[in-house]
C-alpha positions in Angstrom: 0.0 0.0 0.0 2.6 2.4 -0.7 1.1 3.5 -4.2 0.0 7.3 -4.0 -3.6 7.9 -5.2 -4.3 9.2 -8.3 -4.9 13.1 -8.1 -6.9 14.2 -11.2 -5.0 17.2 -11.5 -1.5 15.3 -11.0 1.3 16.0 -13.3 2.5 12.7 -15.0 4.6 12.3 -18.1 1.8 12.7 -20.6 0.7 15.3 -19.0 4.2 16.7 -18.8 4.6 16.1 -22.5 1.5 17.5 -23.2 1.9 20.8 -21.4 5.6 21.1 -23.0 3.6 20.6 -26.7 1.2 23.1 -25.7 4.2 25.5 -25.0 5.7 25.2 -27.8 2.9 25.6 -30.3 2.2 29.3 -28.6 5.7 30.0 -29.2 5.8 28.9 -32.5 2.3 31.3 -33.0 3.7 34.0 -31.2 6.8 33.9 -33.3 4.1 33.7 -36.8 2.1 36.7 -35.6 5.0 38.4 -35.1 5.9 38.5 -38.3 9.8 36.2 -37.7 13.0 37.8 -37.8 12.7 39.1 -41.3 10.4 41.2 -40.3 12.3 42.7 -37.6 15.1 43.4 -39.7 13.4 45.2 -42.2 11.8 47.2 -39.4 15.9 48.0 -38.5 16.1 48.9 -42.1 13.5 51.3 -42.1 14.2 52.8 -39.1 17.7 53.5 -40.0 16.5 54.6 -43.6 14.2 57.4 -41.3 17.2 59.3 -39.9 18.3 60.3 -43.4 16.4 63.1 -45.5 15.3 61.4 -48.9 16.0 62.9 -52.0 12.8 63.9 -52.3 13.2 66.0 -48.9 16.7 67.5 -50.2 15.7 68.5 -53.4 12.6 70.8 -51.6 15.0 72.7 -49.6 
């Protein structure tokens, strides 16, 4: 008699496994809506490209 009970909200391997799955398929959405790291960069891009007058912006003054 040295078996513990069954809790119903117990972790267990599966469970385990399947709270580690759950974790990584927000992640991997979170990463989606996001946009990735390609969209970051070209958010870099453009924000460096900002700083600089175009020559649109030069040619007015």
């Amino acid at each position: 008699m040295t078996d513990k009970p069954n809790l119903p909200f117990g972790l267990n391997p599966i469970r385990i496994m399947i709270l580690g799955m759950g974790v990584l398929a927000l992640v991997i959405s979170l990463s989606i809506i996001m946009g990735g790291p390609g969209a970051y960069q070209a958010l870099k891009d453009a924000s460096n490209a900002a700083k600089e007058p175009t020559a649109e912006q030069l040619q007015g003054e």
